[in-house]
C-alpha positions as CSV (number, residue, x, y, z in Angstrom):
1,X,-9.5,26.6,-36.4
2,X,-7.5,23.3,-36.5
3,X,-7.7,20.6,-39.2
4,X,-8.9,18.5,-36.0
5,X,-11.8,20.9,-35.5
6,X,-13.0,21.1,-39.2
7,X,-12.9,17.4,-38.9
8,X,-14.9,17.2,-35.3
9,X,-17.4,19.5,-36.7
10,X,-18.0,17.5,-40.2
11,X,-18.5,14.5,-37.9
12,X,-21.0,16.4,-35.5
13,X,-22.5,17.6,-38.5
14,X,-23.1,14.1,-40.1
15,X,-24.8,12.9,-36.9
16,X,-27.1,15.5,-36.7
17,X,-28.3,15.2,-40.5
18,X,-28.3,11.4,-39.7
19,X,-31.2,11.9,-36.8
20,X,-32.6,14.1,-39.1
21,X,-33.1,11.8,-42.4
22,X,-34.8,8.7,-39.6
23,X,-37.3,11.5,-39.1
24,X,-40.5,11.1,-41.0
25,X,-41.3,12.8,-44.4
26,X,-43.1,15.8,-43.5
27,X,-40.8,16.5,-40.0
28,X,-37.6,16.2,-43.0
29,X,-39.2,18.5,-45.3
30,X,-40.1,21.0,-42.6
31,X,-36.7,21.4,-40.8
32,X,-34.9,21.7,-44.3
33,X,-37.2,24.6,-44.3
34,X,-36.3,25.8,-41.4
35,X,-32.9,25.3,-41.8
36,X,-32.7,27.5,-44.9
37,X,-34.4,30.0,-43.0
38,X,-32.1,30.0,-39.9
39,X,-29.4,30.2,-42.7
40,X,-31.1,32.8,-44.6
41,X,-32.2,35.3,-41.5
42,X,-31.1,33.5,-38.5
43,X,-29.0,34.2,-35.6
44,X,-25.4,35.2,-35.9
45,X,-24.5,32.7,-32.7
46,X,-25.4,29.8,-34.9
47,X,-22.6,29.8,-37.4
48,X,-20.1,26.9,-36.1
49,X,-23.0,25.6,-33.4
50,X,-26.0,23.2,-34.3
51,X,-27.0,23.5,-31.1
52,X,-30.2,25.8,-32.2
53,X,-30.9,23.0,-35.1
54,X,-30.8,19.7,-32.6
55,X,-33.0,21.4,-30.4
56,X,-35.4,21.4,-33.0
57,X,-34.7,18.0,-34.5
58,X,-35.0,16.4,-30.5
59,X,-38.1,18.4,-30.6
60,X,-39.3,16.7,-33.5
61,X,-38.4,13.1,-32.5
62,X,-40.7,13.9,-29.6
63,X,-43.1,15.0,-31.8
64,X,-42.5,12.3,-34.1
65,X,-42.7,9.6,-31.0
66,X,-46.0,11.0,-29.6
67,X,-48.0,10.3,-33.5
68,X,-47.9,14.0,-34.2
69,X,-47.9,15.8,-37.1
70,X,-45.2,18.3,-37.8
71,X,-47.2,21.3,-37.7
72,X,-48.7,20.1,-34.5
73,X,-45.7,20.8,-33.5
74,X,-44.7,23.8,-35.3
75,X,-48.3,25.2,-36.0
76,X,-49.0,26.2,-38.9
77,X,-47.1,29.6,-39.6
78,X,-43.7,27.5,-39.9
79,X,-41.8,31.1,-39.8
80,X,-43.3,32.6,-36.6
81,X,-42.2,29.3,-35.2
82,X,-38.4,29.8,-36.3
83,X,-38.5,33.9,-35.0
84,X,-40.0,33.0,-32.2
85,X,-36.8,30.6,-31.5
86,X,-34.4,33.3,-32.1
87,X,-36.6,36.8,-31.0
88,X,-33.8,37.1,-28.2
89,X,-30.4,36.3,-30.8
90,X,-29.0,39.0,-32.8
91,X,-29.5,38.0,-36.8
92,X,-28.0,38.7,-40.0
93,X,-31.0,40.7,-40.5
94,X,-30.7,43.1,-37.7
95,X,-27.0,43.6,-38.8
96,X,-28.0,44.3,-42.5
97,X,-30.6,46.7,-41.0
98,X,-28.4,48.3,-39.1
99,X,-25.8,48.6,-41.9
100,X,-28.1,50.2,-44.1
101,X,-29.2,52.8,-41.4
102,X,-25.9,54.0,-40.8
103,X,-25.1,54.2,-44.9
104,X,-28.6,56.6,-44.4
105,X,-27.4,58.7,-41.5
106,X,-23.8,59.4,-43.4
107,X,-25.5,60.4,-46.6
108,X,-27.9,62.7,-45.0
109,X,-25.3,64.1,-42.9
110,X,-22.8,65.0,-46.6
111,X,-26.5,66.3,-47.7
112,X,-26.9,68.4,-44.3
113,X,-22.9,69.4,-44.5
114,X,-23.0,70.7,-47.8
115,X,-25.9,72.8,-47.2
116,X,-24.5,74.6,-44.5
């Protein structure tokens, strides 16, 4: 990654917080929450790409534009909302899973080996 990249994506990044902050106060609080999720557990694609996060923040502007409340938007369960966004996207979550599956299966096996 070039200096000109790190400095493209700052600049992308600033826009997209700046859309975020004209939103109203409950929309702001809401996808700060859902960006610490998406952080937390989200997809793996999403790393250098806020494309997943200005869906959501066009999403809410429409929202926002129609009178709407956030979680008219969202619904209430604010998390279902976020895995229901990413069900098809590999997450960090899936590859910590898998991680500690395989650290399972190799242990049993030394227990099974030594047995034998």
């Amino acid at each position: 990654m070039s200096i000109q990249d790190i400095i493209q994506g700052k600049k992308k990044w600033r826009a997209h917080m700046a859309r975020v902050k004209v939103l109203p106060k409950d929309y702001q609080i809401v996808y700060k929450e859902i960006q610490k999720y998406f952080f937390k557990v989200g997809p793996v694609e999403m790393t250098d790409d806020t494309g997943l996060l200005s869906g959501i923040v066009d999403l809410f502007e429409e929202g926002a534009s129609l009178g709407k409340g956030v979680l008219e938007v969202t619904g209430r369960d604010v998390a279902a909302f976020c895995d229901d966004l990413i069900k098809d996207s590999k997450t960090y979550t899936d590859i910590y899973q898998e991680a500690v599956n395989q650290e399972v299966s190799k242990a049993m096996k030394k227990v099974t080996d030594k047995k034998k």
